[in-house]
MARLO-554507 format. One record per atom (N, C-alpha, C): atom name; x, y, z; residue in one letter; chain. Coordinates in nm, 4 decimals. Example, Ala and Ser with C-alpha at 12.3 -4.5 7.8 and 13.67 -1.06 7.14 Angstrom:
PT atom       px       py       pz type mol
PT    N   1.3190  -0.5690   0.7800    a   A
PT   CA   1.2300  -0.4500   0.7800    a   A
PT    C   1.3200  -0.3300   0.7800    a   A
PT    N   1.2850  -0.2250   0.7080    s   A
PT   CA   1.3670  -0.1060   0.7140    s   A
PT    C   1.2900   0.0030   0.7870    s   A
END
This chain:
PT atom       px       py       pz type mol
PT    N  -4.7336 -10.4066  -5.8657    x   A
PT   CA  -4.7938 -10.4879  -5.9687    x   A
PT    C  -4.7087 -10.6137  -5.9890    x   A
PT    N  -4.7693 -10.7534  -5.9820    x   A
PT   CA  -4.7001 -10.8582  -6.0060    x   A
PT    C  -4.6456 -10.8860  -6.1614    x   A
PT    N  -4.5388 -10.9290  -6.1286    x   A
PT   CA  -4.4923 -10.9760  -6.2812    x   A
PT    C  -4.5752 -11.0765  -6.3764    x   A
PT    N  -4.5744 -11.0823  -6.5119    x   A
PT   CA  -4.6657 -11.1356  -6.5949    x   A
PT    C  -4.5763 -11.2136  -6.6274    x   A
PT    N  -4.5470 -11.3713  -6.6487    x   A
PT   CA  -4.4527 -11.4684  -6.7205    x   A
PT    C  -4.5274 -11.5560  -6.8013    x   A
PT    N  -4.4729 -11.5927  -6.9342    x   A
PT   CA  -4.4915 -11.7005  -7.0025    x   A
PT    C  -4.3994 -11.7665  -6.9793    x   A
PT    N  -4.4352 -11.9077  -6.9585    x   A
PT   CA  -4.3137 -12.0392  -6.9550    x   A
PT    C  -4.3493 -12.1323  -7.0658    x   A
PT    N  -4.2806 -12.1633  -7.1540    x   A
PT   CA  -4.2658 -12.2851  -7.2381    x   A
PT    C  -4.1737 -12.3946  -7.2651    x   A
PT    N  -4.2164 -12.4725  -7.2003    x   A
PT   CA  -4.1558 -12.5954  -7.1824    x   A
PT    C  -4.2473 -12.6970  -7.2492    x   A
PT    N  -4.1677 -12.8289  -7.3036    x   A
PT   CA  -4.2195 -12.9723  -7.2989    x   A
PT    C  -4.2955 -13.0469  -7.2332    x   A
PT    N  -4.2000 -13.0310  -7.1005    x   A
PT   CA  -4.1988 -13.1128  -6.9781    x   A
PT    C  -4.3497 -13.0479  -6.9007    x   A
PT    N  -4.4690 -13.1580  -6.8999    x   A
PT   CA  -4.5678 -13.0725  -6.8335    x   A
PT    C  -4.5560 -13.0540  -6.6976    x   A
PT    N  -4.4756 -13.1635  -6.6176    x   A
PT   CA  -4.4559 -13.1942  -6.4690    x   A
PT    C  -4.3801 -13.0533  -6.4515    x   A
PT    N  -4.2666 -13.0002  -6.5250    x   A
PT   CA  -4.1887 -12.9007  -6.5147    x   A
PT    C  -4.2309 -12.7625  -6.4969    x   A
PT    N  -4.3831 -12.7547  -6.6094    x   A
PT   CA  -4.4325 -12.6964  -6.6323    x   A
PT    C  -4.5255 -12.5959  -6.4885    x   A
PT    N  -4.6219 -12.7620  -6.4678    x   A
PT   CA  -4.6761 -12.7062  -6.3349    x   A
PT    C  -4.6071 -12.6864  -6.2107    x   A
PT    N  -4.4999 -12.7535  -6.2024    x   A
PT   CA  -4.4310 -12.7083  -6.1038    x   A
PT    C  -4.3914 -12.5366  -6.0982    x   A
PT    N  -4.3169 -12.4971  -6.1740    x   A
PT   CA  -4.2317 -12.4180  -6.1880    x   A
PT    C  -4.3663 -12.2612  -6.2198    x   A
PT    N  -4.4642 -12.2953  -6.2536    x   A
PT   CA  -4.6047 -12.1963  -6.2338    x   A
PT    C  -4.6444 -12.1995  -6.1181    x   A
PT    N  -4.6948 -12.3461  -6.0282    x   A
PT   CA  -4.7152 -12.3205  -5.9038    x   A
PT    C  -4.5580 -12.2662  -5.8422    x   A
PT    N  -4.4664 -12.2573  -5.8228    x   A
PT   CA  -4.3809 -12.1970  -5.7539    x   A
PT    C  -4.3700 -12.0585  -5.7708    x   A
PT    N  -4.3702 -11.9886  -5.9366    x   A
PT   CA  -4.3935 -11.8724  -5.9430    x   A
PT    C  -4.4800 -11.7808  -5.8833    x   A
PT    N  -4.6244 -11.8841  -5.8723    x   A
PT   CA  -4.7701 -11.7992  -5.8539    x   A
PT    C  -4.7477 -11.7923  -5.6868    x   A
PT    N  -4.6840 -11.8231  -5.6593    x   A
PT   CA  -4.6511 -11.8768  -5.5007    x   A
PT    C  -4.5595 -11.7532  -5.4162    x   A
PT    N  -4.4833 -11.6843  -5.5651    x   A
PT   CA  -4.4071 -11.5937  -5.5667    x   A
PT    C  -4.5118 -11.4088  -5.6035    x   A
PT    N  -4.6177 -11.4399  -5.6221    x   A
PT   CA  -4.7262 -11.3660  -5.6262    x   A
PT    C  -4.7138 -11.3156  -5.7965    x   A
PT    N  -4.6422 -11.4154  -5.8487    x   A
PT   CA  -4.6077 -11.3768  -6.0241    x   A
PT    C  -4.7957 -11.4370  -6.0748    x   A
PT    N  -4.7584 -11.3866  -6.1850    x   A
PT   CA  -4.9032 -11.4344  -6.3088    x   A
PT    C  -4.8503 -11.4797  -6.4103    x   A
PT    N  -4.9185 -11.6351  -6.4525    x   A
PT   CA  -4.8508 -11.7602  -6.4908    x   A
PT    C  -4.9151 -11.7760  -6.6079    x   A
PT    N  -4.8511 -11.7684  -6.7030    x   A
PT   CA  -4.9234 -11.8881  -6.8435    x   A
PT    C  -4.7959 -11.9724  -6.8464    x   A
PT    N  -4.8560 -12.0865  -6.8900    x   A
PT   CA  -4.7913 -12.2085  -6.9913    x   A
PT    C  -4.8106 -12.2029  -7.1142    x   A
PT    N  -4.7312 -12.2670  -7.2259    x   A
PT   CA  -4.7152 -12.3379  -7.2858    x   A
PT    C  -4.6459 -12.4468  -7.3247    x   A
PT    N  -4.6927 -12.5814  -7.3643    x   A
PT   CA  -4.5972 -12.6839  -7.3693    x   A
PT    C  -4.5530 -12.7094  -7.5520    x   A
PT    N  -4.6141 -12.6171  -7.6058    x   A
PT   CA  -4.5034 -12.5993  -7.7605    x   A
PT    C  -4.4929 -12.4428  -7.8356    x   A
PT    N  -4.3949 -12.4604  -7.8379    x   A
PT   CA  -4.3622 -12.3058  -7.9168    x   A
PT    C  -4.4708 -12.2715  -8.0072    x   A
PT    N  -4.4926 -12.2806  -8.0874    x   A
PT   CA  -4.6826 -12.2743  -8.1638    x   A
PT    C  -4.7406 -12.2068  -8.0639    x   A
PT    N  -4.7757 -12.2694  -7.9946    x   A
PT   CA  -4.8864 -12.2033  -7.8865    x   A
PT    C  -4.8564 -12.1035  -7.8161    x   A
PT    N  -4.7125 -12.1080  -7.7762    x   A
PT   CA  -4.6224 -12.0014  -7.7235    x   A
PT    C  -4.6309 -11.8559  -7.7913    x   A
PT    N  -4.6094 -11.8920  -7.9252    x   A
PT   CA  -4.6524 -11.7649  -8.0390    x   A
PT    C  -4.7653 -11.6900  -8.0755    x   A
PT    N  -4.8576 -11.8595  -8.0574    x   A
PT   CA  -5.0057 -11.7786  -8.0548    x   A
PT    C  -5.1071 -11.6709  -7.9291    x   A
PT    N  -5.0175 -11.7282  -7.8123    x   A
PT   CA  -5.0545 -11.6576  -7.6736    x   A
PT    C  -4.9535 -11.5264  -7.6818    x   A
PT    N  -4.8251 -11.5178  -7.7405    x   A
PT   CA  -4.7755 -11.3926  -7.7556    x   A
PT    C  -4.8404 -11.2900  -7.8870    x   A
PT    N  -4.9687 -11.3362  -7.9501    x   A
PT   CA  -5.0160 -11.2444  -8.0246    x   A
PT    C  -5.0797 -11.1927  -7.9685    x   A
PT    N  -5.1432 -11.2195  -7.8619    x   A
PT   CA  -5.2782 -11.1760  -7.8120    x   A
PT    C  -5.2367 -11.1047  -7.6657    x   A
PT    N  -5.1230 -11.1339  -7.5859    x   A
PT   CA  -5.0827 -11.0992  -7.4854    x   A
PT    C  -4.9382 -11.0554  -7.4596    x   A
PT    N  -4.9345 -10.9512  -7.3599    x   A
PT   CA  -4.7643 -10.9231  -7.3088    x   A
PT    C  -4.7343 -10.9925  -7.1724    x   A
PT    N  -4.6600 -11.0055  -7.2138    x   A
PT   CA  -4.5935 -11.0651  -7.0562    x   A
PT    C  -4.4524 -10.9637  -7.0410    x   A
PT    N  -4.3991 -10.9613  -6.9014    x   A
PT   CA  -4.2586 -10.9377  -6.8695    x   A
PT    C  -4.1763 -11.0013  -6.9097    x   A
PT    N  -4.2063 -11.1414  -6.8705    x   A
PT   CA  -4.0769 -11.2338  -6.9075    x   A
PT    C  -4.1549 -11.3631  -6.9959    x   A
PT    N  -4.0625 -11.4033  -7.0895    x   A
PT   CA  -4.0551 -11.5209  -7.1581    x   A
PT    C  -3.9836 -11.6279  -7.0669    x   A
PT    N  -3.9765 -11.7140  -7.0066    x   A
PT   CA  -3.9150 -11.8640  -7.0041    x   A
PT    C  -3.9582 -12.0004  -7.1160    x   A
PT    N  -3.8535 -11.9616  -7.1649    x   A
PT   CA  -3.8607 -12.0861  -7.2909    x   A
PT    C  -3.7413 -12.1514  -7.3133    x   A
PT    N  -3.8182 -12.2999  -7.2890    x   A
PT   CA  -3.6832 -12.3890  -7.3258    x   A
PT    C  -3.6058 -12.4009  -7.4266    x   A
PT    N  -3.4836 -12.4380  -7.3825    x   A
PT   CA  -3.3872 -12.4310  -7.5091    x   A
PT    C  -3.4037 -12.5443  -7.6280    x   A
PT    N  -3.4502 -12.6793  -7.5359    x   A
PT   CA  -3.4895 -12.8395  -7.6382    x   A
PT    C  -3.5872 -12.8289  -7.6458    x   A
PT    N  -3.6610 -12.8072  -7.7551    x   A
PT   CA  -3.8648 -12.8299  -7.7573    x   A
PT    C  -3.8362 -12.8655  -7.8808    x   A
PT    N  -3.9489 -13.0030  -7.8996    x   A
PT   CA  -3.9519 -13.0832  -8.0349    x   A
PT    C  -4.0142 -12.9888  -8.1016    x   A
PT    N  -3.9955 -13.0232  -8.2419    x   A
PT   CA  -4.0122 -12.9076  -8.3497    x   A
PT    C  -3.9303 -12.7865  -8.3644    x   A
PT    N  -3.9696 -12.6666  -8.3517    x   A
PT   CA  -3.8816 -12.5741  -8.3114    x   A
PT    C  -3.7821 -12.5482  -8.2017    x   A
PT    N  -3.6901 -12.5570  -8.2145    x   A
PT   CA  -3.5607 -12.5089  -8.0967    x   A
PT    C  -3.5833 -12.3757  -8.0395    x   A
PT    N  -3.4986 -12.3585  -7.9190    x   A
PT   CA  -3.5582 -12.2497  -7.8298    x   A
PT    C  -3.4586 -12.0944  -7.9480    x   A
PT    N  -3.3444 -12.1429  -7.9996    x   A
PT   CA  -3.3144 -12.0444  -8.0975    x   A
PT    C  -3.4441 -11.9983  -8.2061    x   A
PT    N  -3.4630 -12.0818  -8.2623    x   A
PT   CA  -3.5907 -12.0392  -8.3621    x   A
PT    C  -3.6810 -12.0252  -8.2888    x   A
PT    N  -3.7351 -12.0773  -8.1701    x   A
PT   CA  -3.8298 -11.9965  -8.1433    x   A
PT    C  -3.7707 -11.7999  -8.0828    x   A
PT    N  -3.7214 -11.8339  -8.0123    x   A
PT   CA  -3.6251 -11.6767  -7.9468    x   A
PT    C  -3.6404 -11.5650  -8.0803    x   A
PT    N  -3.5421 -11.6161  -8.1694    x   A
PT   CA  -3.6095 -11.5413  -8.2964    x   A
PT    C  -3.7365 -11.4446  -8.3724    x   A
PT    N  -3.7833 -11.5922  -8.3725    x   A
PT   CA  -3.9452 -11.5420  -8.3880    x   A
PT    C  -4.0512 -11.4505  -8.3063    x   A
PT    N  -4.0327 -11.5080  -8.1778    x   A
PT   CA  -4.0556 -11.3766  -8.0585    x   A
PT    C  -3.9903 -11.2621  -8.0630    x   A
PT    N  -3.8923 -11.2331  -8.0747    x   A
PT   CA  -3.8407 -11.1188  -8.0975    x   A
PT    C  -3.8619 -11.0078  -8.2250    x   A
PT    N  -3.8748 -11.0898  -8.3305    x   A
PT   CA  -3.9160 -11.0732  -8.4713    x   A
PT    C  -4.1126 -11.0002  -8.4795    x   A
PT    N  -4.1475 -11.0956  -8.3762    x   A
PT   CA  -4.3097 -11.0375  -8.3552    x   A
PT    C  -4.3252 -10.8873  -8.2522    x   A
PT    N  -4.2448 -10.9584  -8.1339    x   A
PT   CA  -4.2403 -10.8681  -8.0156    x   A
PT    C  -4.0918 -10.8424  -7.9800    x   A
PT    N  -4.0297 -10.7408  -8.0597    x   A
PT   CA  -3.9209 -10.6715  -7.9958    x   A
PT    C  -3.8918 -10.6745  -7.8448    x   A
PT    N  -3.9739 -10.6165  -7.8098    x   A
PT   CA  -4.0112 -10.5647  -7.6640    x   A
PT    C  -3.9717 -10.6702  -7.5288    x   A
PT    N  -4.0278 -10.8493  -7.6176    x   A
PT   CA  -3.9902 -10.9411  -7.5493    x   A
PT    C  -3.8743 -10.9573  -7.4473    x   A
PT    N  -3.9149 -10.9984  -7.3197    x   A
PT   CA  -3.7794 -11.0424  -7.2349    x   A
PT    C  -3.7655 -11.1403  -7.2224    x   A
PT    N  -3.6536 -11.2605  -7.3092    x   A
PT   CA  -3.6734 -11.4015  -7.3234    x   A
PT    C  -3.5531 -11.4496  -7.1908    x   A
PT    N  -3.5589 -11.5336  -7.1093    x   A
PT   CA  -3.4780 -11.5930  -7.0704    x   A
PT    C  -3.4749 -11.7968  -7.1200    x   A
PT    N  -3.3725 -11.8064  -7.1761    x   A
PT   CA  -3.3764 -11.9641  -7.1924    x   A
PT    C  -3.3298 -12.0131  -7.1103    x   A
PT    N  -3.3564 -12.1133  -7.0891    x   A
PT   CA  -3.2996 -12.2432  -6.9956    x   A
PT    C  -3.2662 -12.3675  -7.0598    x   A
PT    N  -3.1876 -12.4591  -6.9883    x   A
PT   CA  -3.1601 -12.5557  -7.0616    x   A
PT    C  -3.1112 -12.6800  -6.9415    x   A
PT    N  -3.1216 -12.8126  -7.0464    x   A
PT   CA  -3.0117 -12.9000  -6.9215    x   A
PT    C  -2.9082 -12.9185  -6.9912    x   A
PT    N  -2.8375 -12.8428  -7.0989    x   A
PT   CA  -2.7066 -12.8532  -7.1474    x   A
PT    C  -2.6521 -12.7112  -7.1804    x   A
PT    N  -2.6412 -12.6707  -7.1132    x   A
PT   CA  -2.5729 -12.4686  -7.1213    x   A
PT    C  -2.4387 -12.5206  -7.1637    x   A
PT    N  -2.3563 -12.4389  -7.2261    x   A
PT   CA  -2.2640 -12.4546  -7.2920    x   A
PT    C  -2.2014 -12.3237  -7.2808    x   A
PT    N  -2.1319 -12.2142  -7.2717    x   A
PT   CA  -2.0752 -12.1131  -7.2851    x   A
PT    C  -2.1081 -12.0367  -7.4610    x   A
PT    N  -2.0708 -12.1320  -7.5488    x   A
PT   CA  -2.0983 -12.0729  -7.6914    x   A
PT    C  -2.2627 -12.0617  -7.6831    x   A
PT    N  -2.3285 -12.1413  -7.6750    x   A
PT   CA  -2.4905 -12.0958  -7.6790    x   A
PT    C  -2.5377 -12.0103  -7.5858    x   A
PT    N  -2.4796 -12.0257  -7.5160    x   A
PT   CA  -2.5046 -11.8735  -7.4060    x   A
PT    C  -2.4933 -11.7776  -7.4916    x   A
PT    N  -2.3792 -11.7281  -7.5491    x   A
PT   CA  -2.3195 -11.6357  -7.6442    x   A
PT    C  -2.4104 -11.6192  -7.7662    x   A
PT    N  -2.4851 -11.7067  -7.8212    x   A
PT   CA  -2.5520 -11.6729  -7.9076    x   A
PT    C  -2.6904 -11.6530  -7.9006    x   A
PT    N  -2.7041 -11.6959  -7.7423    x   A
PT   CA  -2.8531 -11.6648  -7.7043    x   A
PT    C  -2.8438 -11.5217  -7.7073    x   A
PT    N  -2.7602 -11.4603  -7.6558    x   A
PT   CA  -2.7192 -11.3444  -7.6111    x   A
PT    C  -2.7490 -11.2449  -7.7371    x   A
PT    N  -2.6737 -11.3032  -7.8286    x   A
PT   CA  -2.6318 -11.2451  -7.9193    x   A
PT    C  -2.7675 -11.2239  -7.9981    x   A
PT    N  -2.8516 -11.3426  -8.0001    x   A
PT   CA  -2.9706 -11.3777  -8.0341    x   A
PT    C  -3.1110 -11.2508  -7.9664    x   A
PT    N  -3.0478 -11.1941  -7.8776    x   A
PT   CA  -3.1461 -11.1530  -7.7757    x   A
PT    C  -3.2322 -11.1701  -7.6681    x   A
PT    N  -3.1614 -11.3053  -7.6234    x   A
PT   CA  -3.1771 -11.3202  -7.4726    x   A
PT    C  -3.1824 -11.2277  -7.3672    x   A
PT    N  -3.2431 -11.2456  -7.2505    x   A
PT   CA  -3.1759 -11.1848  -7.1663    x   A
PT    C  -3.1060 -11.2592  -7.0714    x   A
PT    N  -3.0832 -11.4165  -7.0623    x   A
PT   CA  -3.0098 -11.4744  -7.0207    x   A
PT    C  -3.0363 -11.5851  -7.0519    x   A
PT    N  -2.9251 -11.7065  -7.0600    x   A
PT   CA  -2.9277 -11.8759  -7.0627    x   A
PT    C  -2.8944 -11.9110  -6.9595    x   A
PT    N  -3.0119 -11.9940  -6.8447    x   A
PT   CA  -3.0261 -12.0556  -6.7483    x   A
PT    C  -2.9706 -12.1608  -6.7524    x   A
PT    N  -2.8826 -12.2681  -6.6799    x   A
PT   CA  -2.9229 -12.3902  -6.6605    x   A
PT    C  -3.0290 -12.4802  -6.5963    x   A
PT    N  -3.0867 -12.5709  -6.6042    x   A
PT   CA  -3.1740 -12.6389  -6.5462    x   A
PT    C  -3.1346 -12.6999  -6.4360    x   A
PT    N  -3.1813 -12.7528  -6.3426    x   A
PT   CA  -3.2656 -12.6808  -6.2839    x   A
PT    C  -3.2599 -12.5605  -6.2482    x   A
PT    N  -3.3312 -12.4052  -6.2632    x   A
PT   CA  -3.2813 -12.2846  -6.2578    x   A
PT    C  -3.3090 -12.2698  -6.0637    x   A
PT    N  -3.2232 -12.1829  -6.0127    x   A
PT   CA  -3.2596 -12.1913  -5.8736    x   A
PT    C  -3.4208 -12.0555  -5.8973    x   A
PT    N  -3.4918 -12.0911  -5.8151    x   A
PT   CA  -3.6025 -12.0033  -5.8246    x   A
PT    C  -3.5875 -11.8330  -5.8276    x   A
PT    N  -3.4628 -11.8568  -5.7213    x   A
PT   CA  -3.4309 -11.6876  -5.6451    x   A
PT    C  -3.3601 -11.6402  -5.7694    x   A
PT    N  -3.3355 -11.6917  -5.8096    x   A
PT   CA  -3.2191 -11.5850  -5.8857    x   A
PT    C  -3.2888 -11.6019  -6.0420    x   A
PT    N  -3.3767 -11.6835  -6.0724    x   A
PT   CA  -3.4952 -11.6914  -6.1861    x   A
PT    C  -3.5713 -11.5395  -6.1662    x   A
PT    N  -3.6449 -11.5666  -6.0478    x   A
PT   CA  -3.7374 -11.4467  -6.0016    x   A
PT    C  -3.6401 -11.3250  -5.9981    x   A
PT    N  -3.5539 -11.3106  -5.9453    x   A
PT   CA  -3.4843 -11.1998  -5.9481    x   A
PT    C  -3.4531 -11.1541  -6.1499    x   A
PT    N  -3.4216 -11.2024  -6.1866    x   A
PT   CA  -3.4257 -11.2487  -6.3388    x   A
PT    C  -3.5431 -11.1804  -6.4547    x   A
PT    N  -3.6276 -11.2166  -6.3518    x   A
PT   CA  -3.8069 -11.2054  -6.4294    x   A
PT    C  -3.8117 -11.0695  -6.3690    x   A
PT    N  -3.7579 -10.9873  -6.2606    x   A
PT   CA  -3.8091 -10.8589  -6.2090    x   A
PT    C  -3.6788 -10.7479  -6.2984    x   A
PT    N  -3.5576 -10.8365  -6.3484    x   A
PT   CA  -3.5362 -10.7088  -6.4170    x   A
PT    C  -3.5203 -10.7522  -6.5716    x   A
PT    N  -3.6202 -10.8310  -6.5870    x   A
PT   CA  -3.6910 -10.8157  -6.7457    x   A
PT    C  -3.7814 -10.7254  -6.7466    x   A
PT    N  -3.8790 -10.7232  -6.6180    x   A
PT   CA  -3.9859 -10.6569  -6.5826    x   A
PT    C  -3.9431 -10.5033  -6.6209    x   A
PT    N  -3.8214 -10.4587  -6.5562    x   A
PT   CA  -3.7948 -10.3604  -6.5964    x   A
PT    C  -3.7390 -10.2883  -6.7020    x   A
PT    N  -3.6689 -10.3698  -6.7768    x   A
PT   CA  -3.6149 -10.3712  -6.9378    x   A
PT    C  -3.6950 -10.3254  -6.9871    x   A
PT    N  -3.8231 -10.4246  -6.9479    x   A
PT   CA  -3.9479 -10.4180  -7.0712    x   A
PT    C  -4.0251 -10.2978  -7.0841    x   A
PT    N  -4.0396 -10.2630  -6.9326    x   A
PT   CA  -4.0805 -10.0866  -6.9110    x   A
PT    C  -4.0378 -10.0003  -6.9781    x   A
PT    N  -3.8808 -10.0037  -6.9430    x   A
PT   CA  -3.8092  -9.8864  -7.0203    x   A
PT    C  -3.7800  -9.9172  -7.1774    x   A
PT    N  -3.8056 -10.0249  -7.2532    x   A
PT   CA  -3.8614 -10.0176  -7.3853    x   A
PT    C  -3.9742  -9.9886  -7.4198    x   A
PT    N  -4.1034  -9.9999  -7.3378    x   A
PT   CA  -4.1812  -9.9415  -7.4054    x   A
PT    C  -4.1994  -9.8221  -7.3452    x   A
PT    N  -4.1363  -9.7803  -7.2886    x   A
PT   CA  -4.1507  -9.6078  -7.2643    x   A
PT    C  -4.0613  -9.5215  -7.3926    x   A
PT    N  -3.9795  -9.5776  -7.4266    x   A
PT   CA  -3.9002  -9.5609  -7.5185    x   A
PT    C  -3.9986  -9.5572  -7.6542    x   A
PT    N  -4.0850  -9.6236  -7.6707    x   A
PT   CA  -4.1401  -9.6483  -7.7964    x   A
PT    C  -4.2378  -9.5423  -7.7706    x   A
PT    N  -4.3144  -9.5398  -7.6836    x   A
PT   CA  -4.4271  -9.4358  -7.6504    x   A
PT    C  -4.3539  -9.3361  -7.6776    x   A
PT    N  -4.2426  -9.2907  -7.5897    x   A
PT   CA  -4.1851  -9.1528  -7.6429    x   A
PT    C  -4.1406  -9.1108  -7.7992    x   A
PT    N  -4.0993  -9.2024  -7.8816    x   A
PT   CA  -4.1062  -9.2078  -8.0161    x   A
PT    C  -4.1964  -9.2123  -8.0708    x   A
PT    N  -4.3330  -9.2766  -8.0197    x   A
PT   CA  -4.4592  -9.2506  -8.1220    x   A
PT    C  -4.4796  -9.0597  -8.1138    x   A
PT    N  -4.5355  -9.0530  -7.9749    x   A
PT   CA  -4.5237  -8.9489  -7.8972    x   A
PT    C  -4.4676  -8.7934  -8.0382    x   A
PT    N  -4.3323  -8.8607  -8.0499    x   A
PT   CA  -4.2217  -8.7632  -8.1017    x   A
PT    C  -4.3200  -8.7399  -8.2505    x   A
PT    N  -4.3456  -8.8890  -8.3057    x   A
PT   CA  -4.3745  -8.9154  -8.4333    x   A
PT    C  -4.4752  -8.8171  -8.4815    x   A
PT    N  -4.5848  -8.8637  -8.3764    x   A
PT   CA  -4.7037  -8.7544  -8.4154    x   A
PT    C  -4.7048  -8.6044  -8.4117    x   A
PT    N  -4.6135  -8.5484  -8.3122    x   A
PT   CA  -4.6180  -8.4655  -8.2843    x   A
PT    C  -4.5642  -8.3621  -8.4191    x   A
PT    N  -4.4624  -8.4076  -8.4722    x   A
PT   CA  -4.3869  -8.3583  -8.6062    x   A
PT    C  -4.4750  -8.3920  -8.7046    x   A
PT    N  -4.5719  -8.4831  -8.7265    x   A
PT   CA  -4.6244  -8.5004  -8.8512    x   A
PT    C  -4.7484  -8.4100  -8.8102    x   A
PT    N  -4.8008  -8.3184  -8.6850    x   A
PT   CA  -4.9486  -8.2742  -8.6953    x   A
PT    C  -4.9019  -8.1442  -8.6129    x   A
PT    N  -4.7169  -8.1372  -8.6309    x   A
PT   CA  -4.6844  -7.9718  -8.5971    x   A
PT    C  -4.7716  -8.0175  -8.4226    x   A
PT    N  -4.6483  -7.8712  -8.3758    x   A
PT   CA  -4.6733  -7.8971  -8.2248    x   A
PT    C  -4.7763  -7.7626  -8.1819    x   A
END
C-alpha cells in the first residue's frame, strides 16, 4: 500500500514539484499552500505523513505542528525549513515532530522519512484500537 502525504507549503512551484516527485515515488499526494486548509483537509482525512513548512504567512509551522497534533495525535509531522537551526530542531522535537528537514530536503532520505512515519502511525493506531478494544470489553464484561 502506497504512502498517503500531506505537504504544506507557500511556495506553489515547491509545492508541485515536490508532489510530482513523490507521486513519481508511487506516494498519494495532497497539497496545501496555507495551514487553514492544511487543518481543514486533516479533518476530513489521514495521511501517513505531514510535510509542513516551518515559514508559512500567518501561522508558523510551530503553531501549526501544535494544532495538528492537538486534533490528530496520531499525526506524523515532518518540518522543513531553509533556516534549521539545532534549537528549533529541539523544539520541533520536543513539539512532536518527527523530524526538522532542511530545504532543499534530499528526496531519498524524505521518502525514507515518510515510510517510517508510515509506520509510527500504524503502530499508534493499533495501539488505540487495542485500548478501545480493552475499553469496551470491561465496560460490557467479557
Amino acid at each position: 500500500m502506497s504512502e498517503k502525504v500531506l505537504i504544506v507549503d507557500d511556495e506553489e512551484d515547491f509545492l508541485e514539484i515536490m508532489a510530482e516527485r513523490m507521486e513519481g515515488k508511487g506516494m498519494e499526494v495532497t497539497t496545501a499552500s496555507t495551514t487553514d486548509e492544511a487543518l481543514a483537509i486533516l479533518e476530513k482525512e489521514s495521511f501517513d505523513a505531514v510535510i509542513l513548512d516551518y515559514q508559512m504567512p500567518g501561522m508558523d509551522g510551530f503553531t501549526a505542528l501544535k494544532e495538528i497534533k492537538k486534533k490528530k495525535p496520531e499525526s506524523q509531522v515532518i518540518l522543513l525549513t531553509g533556516f534549521a537551526t539545532i534549537e528549533k530542531g529541539v523544539e520541533a522535537m520536543k513539539l512532536g515532530a518527527v523530524d526538522f528537514l532542511e530545504k532543499p530536503a534530499n528526496l531519498e532520505i524524505l521518502t525514507e522519512k515518510i515510510k517510517q512515519a508510515k509506520t509510527e502511525k500504524m503502530l499508534i493506531v493499533e495501539k488505540q484500537t487495542e485500548k478501545k478494544i480493552k475499553d469496551i470489553i470491561l465496560r460490557h464484561g467479557a
